[in-house]
C-alpha positions, -999 to +999 in steps of 0.1 A: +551-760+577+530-728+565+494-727+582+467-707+561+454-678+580+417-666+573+417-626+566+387-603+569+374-590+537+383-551+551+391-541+516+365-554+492+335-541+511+346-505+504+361-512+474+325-523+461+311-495+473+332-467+462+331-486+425+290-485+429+293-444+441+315-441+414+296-456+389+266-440+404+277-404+401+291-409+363+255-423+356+245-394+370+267-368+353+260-392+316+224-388+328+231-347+331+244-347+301+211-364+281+192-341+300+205-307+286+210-323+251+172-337+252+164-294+256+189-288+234+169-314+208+133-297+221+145-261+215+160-273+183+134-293+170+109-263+181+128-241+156+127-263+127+091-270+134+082-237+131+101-228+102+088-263+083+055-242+087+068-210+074+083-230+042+049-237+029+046-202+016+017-192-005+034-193-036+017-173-058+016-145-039+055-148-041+057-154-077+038-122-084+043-099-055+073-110-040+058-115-009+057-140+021+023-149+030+011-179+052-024-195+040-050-202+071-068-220+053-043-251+050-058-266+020-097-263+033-126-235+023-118-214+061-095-199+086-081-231+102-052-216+130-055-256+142-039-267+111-010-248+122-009-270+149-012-299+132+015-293+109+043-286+136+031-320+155+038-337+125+067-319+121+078-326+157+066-363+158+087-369+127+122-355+141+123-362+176+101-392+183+097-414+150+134-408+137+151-422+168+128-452+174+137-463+138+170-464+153+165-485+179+179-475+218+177-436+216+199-416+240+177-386+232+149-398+221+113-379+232+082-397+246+059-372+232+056-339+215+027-315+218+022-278+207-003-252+210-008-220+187-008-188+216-010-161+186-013-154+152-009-127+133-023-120+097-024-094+064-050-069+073-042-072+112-035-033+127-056-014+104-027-025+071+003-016+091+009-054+093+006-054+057+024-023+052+056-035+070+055-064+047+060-047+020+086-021+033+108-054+048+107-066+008+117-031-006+143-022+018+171-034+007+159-020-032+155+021-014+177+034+008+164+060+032+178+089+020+163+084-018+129+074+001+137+113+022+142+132-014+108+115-025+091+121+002+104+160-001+089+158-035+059+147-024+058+176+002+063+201-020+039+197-042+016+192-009+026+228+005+023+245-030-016+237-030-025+236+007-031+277+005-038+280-027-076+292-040-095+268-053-099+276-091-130+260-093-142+282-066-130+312-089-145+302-120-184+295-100-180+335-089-168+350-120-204+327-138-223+342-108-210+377-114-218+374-156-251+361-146-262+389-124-247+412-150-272+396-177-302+397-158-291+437-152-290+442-187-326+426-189-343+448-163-326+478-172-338+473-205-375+463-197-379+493-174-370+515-209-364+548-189-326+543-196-326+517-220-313+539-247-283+559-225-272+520-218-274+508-252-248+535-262-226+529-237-224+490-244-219+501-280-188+521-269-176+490-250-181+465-274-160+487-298-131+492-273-128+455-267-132+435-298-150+400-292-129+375-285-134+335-271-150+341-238-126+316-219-157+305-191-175+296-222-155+274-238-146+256-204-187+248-206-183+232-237-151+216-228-166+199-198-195+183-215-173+163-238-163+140-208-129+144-192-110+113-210-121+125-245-096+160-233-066+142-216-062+107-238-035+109-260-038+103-299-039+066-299-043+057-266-072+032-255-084+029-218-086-005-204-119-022-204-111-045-171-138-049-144-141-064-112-165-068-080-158-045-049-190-057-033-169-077-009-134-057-010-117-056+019-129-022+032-162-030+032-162-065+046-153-077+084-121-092+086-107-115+108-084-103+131-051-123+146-044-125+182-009-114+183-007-076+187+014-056+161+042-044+181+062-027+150+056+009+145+060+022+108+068+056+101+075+078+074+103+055+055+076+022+059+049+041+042+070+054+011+088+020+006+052+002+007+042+026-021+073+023-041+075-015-036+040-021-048+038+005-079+055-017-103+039-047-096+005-037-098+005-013-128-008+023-142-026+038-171+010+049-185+027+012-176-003-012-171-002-047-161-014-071-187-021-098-159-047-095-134-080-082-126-071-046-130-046-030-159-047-003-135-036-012-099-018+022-089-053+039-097-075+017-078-055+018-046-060+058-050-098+061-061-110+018-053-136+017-082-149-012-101-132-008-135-101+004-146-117+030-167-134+047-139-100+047-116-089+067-140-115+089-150-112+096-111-076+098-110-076+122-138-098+144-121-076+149-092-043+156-110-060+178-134-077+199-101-040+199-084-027+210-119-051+230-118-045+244-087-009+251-093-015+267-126-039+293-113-013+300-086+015+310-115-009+330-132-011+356-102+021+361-109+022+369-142+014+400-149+016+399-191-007+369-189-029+388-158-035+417-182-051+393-213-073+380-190-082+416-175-086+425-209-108+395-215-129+402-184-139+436-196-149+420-235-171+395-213-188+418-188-193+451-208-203+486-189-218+473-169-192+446-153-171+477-139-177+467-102-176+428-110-139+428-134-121+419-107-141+385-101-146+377-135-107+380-141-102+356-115-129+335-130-106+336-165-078+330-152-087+299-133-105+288-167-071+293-181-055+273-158-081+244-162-073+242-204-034+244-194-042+214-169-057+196-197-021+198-218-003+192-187-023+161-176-024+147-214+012+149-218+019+131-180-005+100-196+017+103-226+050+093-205+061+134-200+070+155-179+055+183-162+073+209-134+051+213-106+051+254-110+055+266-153+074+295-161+068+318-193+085+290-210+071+261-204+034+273-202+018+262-237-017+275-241-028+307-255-058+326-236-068+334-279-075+297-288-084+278-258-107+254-277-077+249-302-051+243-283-067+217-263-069+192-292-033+194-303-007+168-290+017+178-260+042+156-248+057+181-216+091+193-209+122+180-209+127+186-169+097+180-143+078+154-129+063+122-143+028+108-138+040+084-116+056+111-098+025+128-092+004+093-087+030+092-056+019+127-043-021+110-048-008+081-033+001+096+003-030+115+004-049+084+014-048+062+046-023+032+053-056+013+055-068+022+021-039+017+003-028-018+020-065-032+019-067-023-019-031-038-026-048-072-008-081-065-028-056-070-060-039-103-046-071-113-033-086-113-067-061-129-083-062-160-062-095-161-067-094-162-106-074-200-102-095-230-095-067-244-071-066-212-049-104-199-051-108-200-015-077-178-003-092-144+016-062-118+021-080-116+059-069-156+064-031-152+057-006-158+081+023-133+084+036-146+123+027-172+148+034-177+183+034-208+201+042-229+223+057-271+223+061-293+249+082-323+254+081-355+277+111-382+280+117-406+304+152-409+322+175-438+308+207-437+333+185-438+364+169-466+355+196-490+363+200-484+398+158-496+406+133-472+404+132-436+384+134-415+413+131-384+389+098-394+374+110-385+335+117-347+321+092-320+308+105-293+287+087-262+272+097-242+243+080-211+230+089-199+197+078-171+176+080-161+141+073-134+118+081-130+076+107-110+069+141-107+057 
């Protein structure tokens, strides 16, 4: 007969245990898991916030200038940086919090998602360099640096050839002088009468050894009083009637100012591509733009006047004095061409110009150049080309028949540089700030002529943001044991982004 014997439970008591640590400590390693794919979510959903932002581009700006531009405004009248903030709640709300409680029980679900905008950074921010490595980022990939270097030699060279040189003008205001103070000479000599007669005969004699020809410092008078367009224009060209308002330019307005620093340093390389990048877009008097405020754009970014006419009656005026100035510096070395105008001086001074020849020579020659500069710069508007220093061959005006030649047609040389070419060289003459804050003038302007984007200001437009998000979620492993020791997680992402390629 079998008795039952009672056992003590020795066994289940630990087994229970070691099944509740076990089950504890893969809790804890699920619960390790959530944890680093809720920051994996945060950091995530931080980027794609962010660049959700960044996607609502001003388009416009693209369409017509190919470039990426932010607008602070976010639909309102002014700067709002909180509408930033806004966007990327939404943005974060919609992804991490709303998605996964339309799904019911979410392993990585967030409890809340707030972010804060810690810096900005806009357009006109660091005096255009913000705007100027905009540009250069959209042009690089179209100009390599080493066709940007052989530009930028061009634009040197022409640089060196007329930082020493004279000033013609100079020369041509001291050979007047020295005719003038010859005149009035002539006058006293001959009101005193005691040797009127002796200096009659000897101008006689001089008048007969140089037979009266064109005095060249004359006919630059006349020349200059018919109005410097009338001279260069081709035949058939018309100038551009376009205005617009510079009362409230970008120059001569405050603008705001982000609070991220520009950290990028743009150099040589920047500053060509922004010109090259932004020449075609905004037009010239030889390839204007039909759109826009200004036909013009090139010229207004050099000389930031009110029409397109007066950009380049003011453009005009500088190419002609560096043509000018490189024209007077070949004829020094001409000697054929030195001796006509020696010649010339003699005609224009008489017997009494002996001590003065030198000056008034000078003063023809420079003359000389100007006419020449007038071919030069009416055959650059007409799509030729001029080389920066002539040779006997390729100068075109006789020092005979200034007034003449002026009026014919001259479409350059087969070998030299274009207007554009020299428009570069006017170009990097001014500051980065003058020729970014003009470029934005031009945007600006046209924003402004469409009802729907009247309020955009170039000084409101978002080109990077920093900020930060943060994230709460409450533990969901922990939970089952009792209480949430842990008390939830907290993560913190900080993101930044700029435009670019």
């Amino acid at each position: 007969m079998m008795r039952n014997v009672k056992k003590d439970a020795s066994v289940t008591v630990p087994l229970c245990m070691m099944i509740l640590a076990m089950a504890a400590l893969l809790f804890a390693l699920v619960e390790g898991v959530r944890y680093y794919g809720l920051k994996a979510d945060a950091k995530d959903g931080t980027k794609l916030a962010v660049e959700s932002l960044f996607a609502g581009y001003q388009p416009l700006l693209l369409e017509e200038y190919g470039m990426f531009f932010l607008d602070g405004n976010f639909g309102g009248s002014d700067f709002r940086i909180e509408g930033a903030e806004d966007e990327i709640k939404a943005v974060l709300y919609e992804n991490l919090i709303a998605e996964n409680e339309a799904e019911g029980i979410g392993f990585y679900r967030m409890q809340s998602a707030d972010a804060e905008v810690t810096g900005y950074q806009l357009a006109t921010d660091a005096k255009g360099k913000v705007f100027e490595m905009q540009s250069a980022k959209a042009m690089k990939k179209k100009l390599g640096k080493q066709a940007a270097k052989k530009l930028l030699e061009k634009i040197l060279g022409v640089e060196k050839q007329t930082q020493n040189a004279k000033n013609p003008e100079e020369a041509i205001a001291d050979a007047n002088q020295a005719l003038k103070e010859i005149e009035e000479k002539k006058k006293t000599e001959k009101e005193s009468g005691g040797q009127s007669k002796k200096k009659s005969t000897s101008d006689e004699k001089a008048d007969l050894s140089h037979p009266a020809v064109e005095n060249p410092l004359d006919t630059i008078k006349k020349l200059k009083k018919e109005g410097i367009l009338t001279l260069v224009l081709p035949s058939g060209k018309t100038v551009s009637e376009k205005t617009c308002d510079t009362a409230d330019c970008l120059m001569k307005r405050s603008c705001r100012t982000g609070t991220w620093a520009c950290e990028e340093k743009p150099g040589w390389y920047e500053r060509i591509l922004m010109q090259e990048f932004l020449k075609p877009l905004i037009g010239n008097a030889v390839m204007p733009k039909e759109t826009g405020s200004l036909s013009y754009g090139t010229e207004y970014l050099i000389c930031g006047k009110d029409s397109d006419k007066e950009n380049l009656k003011k453009t005009v005026n500088k190419l002609l004095l560096l043509r000018e100035t490189v024209n007077f510096l070949y004829l020094q070395t001409d000697e054929s061409k030195k001796a006509e105008a020696l010649a010339a001086a003699s005609a224009a001074g008489g017997a009494l110009a002996a001590p003065a020849i030198p000056v008034i020579e000078q003063g023809i020659l420079a003359a000389w150049a100007y006419v020449e500069s007038l071919c030069d710069v009416r055959a650059l508007l007409s799509g030729g080309k001029i080389p920066l220093l002539k040779s006997p061959d390729t100068w075109h005006t006789q020092l005979s028949n200034l007034s003449e030649i002026v009026k014919t047609d001259y479409v350059g040389e087969q070998q030299g540089l274009s207007y554009e070419t020299y428009l570069d060289v006017l170009l990097y003459a001014k500051t980065v700030k003058q020729i970014a804050y003009r470029s934005m003038d031009l945007m600006e302007w046209q924003l402004k002529s469409k009802t729907e984007t009247a309020d955009c200001r170039m000084d409101h437009m978002i080109t990077g943001i920093q900020f930060s998000a943060e994230y709460d979620a409450d533990t969901l492993f922990f939970d089952i044991f009792g209480e949430d020791s842990v008390g939830g997680y907290r993560f913190l992402e900080r993101e930044e982004y700029l435009y670019g390629p």
